[in-house]
KEFIMI-987609 format. One record per residue (C-alpha): residue number from 0; residue in three letters; chain; x, z, y. Coordinates in steps of 0.001 Angstrom, whole numbers, plus 500000, padded with zeros to 6 digits. Each point is the difference from the previous one (the first is absolute). Layout:
nr->NUM&rest->ALA&kette->A&c1->X&c3->Z&c2->Y .
...
This chain:
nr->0&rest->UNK&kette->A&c1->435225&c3->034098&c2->159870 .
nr->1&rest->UNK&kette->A&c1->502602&c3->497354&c2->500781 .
nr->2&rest->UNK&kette->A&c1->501792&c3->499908&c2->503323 .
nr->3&rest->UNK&kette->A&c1->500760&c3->497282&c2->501811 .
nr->4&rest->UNK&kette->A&c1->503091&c3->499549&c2->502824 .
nr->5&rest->UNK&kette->A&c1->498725&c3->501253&c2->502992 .
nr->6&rest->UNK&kette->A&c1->498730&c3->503026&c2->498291 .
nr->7&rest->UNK&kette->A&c1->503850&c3->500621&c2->498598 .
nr->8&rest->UNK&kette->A&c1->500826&c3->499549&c2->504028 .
nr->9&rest->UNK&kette->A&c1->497590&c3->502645&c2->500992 .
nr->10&rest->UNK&kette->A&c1->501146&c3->502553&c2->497770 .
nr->11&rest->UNK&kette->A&c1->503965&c3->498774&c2->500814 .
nr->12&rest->UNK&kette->A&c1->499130&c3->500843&c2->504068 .
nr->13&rest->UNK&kette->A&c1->498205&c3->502907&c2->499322 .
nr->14&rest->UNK&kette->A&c1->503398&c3->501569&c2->498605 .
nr->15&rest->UNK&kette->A&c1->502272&c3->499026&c2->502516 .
nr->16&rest->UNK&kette->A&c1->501268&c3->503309&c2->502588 .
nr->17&rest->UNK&kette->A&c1->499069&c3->500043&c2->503144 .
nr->18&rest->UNK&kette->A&c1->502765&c3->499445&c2->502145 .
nr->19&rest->UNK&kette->A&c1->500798&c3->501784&c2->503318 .
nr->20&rest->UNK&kette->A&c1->502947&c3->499985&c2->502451 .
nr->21&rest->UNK&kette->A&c1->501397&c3->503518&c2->501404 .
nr->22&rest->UNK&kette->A&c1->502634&c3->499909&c2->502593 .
nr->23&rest->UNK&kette->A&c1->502392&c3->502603&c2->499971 .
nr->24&rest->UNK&kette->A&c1->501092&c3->500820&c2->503327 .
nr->25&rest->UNK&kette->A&c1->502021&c3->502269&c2->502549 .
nr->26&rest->UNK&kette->A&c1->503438&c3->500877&c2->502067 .
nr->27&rest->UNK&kette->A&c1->503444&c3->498941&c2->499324 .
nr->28&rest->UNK&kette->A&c1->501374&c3->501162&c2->496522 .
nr->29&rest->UNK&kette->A&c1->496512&c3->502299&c2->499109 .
nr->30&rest->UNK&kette->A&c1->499971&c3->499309&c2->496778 .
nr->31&rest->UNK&kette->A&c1->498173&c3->496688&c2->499909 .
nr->32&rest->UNK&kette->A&c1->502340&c3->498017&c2->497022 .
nr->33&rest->UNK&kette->A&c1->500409&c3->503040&c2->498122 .
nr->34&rest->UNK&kette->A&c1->495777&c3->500511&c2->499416 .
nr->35&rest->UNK&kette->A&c1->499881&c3->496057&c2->499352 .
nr->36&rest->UNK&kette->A&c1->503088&c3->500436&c2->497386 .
nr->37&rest->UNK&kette->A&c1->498299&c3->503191&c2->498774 .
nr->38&rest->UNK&kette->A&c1->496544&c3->499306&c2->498768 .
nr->39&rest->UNK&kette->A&c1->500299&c3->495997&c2->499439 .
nr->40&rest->UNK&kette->A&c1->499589&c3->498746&c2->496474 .
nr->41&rest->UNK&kette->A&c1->502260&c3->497080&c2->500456 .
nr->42&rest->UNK&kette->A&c1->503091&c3->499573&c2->501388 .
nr->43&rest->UNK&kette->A&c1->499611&c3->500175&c2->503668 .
nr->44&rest->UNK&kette->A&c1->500878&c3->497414&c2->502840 .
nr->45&rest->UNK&kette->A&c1->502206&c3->501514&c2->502728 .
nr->46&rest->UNK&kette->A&c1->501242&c3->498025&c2->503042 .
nr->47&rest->UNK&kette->A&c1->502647&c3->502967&c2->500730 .
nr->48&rest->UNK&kette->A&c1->503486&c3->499401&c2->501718 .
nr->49&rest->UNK&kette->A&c1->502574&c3->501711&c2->500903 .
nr->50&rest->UNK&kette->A&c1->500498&c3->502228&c2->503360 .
nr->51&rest->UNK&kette->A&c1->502781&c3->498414&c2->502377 .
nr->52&rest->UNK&kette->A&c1->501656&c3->501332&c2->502847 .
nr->53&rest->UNK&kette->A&c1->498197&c3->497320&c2->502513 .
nr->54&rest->UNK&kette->A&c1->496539&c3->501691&c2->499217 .
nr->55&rest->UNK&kette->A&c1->501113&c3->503543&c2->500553 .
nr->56&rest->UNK&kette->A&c1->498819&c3->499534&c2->503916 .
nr->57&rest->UNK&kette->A&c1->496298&c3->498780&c2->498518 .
nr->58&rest->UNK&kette->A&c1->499827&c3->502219&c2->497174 .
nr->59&rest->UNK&kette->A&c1->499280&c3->503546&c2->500345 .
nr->60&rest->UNK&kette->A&c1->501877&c3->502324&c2->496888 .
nr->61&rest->UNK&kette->A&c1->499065&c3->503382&c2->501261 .
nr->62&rest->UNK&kette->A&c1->498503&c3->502069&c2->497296 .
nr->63&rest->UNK&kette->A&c1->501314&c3->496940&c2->497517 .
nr->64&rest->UNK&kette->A&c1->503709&c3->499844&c2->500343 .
nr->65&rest->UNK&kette->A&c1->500437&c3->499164&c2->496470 .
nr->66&rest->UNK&kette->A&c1->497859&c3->496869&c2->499948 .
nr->67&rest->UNK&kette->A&c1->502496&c3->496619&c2->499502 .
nr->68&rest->UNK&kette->A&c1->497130&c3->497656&c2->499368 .
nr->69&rest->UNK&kette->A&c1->496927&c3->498359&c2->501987 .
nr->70&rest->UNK&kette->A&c1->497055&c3->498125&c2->498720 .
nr->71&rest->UNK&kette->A&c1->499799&c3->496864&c2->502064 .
nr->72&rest->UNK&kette->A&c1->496640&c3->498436&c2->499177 .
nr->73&rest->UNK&kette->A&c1->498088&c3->501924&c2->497215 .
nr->74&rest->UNK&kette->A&c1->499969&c3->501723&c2->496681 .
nr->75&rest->UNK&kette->A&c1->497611&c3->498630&c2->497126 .
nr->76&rest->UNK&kette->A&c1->498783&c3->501581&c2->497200 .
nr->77&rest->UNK&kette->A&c1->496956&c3->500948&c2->497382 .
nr->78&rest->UNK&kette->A&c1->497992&c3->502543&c2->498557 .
nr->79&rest->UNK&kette->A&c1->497035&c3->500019&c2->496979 .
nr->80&rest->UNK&kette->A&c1->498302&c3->503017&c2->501710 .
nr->81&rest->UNK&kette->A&c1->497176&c3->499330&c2->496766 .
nr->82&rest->UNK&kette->A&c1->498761&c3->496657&c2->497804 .
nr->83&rest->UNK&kette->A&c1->498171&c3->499120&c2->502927 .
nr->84&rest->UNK&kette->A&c1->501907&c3->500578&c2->502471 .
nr->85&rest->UNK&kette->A&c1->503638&c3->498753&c2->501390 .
nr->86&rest->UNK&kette->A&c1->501706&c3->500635&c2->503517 .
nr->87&rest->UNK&kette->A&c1->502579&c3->497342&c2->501370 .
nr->88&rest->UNK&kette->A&c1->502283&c3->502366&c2->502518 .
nr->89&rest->UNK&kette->A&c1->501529&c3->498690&c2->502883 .
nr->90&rest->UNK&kette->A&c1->502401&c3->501864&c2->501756 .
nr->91&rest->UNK&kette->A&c1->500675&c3->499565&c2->503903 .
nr->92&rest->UNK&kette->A&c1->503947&c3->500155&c2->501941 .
nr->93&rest->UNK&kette->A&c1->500033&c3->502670&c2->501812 .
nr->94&rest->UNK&kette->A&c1->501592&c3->499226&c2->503245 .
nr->95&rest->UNK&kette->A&c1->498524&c3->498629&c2->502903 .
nr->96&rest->UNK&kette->A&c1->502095&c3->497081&c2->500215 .
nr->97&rest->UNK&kette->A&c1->498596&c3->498365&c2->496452 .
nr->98&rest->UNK&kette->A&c1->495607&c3->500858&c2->501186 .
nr->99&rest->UNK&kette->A&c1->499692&c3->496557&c2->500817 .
nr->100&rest->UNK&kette->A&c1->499477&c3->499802&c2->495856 .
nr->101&rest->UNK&kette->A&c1->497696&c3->502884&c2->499999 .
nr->102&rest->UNK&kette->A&c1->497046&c3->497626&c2->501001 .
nr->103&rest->UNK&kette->A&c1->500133&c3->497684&c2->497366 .
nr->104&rest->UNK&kette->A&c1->500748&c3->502988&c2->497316 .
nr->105&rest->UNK&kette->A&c1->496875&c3->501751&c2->501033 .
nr->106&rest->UNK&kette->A&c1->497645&c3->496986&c2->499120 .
nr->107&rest->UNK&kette->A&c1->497954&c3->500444&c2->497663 .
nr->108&rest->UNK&kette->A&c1->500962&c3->503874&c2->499171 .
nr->109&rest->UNK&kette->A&c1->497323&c3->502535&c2->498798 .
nr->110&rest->UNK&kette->A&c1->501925&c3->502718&c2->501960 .
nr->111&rest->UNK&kette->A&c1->503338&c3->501239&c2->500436 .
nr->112&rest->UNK&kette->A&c1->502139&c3->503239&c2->498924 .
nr->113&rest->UNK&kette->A&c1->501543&c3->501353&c2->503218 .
nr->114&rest->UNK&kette->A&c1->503397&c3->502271&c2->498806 .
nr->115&rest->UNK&kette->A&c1->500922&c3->502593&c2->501995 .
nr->116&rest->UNK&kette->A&c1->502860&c3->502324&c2->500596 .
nr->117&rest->UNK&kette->A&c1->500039&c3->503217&c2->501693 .
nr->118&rest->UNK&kette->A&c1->503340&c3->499395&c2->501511 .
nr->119&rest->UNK&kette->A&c1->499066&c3->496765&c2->501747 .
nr->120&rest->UNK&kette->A&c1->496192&c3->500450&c2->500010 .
nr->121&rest->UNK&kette->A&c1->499640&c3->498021&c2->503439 .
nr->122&rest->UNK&kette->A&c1->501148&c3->497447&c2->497985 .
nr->123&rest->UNK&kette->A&c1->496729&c3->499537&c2->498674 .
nr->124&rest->UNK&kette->A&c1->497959&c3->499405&c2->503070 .
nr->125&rest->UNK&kette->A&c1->500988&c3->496365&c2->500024 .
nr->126&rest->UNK&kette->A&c1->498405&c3->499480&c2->496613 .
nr->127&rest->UNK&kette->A&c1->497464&c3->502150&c2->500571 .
nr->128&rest->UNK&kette->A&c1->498804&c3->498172&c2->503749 .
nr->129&rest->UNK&kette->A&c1->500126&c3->496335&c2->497729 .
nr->130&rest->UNK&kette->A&c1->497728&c3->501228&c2->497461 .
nr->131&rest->UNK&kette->A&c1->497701&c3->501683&c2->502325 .
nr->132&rest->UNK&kette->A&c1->499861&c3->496748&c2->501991 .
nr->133&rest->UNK&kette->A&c1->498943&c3->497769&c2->497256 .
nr->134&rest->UNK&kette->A&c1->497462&c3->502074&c2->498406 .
nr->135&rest->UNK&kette->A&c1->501684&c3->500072&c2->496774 .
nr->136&rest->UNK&kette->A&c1->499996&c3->502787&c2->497902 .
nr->137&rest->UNK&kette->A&c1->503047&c3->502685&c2->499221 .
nr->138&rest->UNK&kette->A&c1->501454&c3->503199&c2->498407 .
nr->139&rest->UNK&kette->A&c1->503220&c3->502016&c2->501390 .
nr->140&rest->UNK&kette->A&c1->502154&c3->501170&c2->497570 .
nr->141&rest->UNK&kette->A&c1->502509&c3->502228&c2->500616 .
nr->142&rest->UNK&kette->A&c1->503077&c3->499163&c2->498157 .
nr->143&rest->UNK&kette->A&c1->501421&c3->503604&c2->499026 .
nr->144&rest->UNK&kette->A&c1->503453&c3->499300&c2->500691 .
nr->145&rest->UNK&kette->A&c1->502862&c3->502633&c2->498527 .
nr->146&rest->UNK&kette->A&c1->501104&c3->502921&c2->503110 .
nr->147&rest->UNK&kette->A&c1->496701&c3->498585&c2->501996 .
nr->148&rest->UNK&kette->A&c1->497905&c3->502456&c2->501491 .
nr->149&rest->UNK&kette->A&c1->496458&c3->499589&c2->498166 .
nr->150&rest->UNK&kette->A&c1->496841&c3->500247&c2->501661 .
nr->151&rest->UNK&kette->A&c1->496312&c3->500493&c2->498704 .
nr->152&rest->UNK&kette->A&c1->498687&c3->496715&c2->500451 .
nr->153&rest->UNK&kette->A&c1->497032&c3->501453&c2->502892 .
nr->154&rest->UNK&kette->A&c1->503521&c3->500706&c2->501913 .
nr->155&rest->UNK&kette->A&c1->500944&c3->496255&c2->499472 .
nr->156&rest->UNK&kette->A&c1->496701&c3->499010&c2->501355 .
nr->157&rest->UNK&kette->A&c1->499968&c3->501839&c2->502991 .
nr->158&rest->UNK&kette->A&c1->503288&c3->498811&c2->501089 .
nr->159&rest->UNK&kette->A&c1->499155&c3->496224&c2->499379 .
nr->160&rest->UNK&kette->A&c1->496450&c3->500531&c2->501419 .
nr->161&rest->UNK&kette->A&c1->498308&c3->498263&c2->496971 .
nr->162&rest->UNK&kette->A&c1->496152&c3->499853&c2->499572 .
nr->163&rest->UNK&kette->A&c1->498520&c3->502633&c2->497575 .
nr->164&rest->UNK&kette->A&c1->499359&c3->497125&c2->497606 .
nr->165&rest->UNK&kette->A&c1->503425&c3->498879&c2->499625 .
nr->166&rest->UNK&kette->A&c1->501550&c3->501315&c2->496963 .
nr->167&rest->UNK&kette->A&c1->503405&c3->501637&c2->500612 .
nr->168&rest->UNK&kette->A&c1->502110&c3->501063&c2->496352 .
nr->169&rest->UNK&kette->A&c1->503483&c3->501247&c2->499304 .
nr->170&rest->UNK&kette->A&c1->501798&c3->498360&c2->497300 .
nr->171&rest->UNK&kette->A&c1->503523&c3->499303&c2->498732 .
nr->172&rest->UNK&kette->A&c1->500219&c3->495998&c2->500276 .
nr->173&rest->UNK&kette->A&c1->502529&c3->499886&c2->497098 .
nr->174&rest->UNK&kette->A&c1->497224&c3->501382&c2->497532 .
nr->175&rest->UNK&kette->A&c1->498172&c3->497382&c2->498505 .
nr->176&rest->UNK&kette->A&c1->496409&c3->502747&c2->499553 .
nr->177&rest->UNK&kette->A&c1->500504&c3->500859&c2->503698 .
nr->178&rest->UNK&kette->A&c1->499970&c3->496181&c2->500852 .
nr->179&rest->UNK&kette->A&c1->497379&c3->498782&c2->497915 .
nr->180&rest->UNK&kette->A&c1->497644&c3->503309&c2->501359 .
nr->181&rest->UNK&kette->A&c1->501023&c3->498704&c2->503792 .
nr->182&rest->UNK&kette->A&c1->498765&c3->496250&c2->498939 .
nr->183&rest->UNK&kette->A&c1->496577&c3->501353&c2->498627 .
nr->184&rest->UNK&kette->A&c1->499397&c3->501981&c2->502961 .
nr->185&rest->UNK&kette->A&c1->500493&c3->496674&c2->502370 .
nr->186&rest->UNK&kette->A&c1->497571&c3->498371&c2->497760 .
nr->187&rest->UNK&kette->A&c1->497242&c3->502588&c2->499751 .
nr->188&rest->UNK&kette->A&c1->500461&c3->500292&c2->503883 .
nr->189&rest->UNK&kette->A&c1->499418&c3->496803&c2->500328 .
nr->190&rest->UNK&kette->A&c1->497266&c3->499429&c2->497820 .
nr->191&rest->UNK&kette->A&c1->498462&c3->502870&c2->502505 .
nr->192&rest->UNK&kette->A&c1->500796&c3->498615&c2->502754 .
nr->193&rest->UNK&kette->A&c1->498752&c3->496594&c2->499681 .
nr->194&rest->UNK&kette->A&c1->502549&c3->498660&c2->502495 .
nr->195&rest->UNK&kette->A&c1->496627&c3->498176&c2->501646 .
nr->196&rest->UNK&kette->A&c1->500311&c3->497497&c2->497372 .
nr->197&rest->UNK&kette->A&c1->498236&c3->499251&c2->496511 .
nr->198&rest->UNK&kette->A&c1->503113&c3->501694&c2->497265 .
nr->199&rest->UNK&kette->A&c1->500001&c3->499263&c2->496555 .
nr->200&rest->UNK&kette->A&c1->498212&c3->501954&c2->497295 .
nr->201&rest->UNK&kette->A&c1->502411&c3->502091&c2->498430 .
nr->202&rest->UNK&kette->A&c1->499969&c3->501232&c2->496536 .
């Protein structure tokens, strides 16, 4: 049986990935770049300069005195998490003084990756409150950062007061398995979820 064009354009849309946004989000120096850098399969875009001495009275080092760079407006990268199915990353600054971007970021996003870490865990609530707000869908991972005390992720949950259906990991950001497993649970989630709002069938 011969096939005409629009038959070879069916077949051509049927194999094109769906594609979904994630935002990865959380505190000042969590771990945000490094789990973009980590699991993307290109060459990620990073927005990152330098710490100065005029932003020491805005920017809070405790628990990260060896941090010399910021990201100032986001991180990009991608993952094939199967054939049919691709995630564009977005990751969020992390002080308050750049949320004014965190709007526009968020549009559009299947759900978001909140990072965690146990030393600065309050720094999470801010996150945490947006996503909450807006309905949309997320996952706290806690980045297991070397000399941190760990705690079982029920612990982690308590502290942040976090629904029962929010899904709370550990993982080491700088692990490209750990990453990827983080970005499947903030997709299953969400697929759960619903986020009030007709999602995508995913493969």
């Amino acid at each position: 049986m011969a096939f005409g064009r629009s038959d070879r354009r069916r077949r051509s849309a049927a194999a094109e990935p769906v594609t979904l946004k994630i935002l990865v989000a959380g505190g000042f120096g969590v771990g945000k770049t490094t789990l973009v850098g980590a699991v993307s399969e290109i060459q990620p875009l990073r927005t990152e300069e330098r710490l100065t001495e005029a932003g020491r009275p805005v920017d809070d080092l405790d628990g990260v005195e060896a941090k010399t760079t910021t990201t100032v407006a986001m991180d990009f990268g991608r993952i094939t998490v199967n054939e049919g199915l691709v995630l564009y990353l977005f990751g969020t600054p992390g002080q308050d003084r750049f949320w004014f971007l965190w709007d526009e970021l968020a549009r559009g996003a299947l759900g978001a990756v909140v990072l965690a870490d146990t030393r600065r865990l309050a720094d999470s609530f801010s996150a945490i409150d947006y996503f909450e707000r807006r309905g949309l869908p997320f996952t706290v991972a806690v980045n297991c950062f070397d000399g941190a005390d760990r705690y079982p992720p029920q612990a982690v949950r308590e502290a942040l007061d976090l629904a029962p259906e929010i899904p709370v990991m550990l993982c080491d950001a700088r692990l490209k398995n750990d990453a990827r497993d983080v970005l499947i649970s903030v997709v299953e989630h969400a697929r759960e979820a619903g986020a009030g709002r007709r999602e995508p069938a995913l493969p």
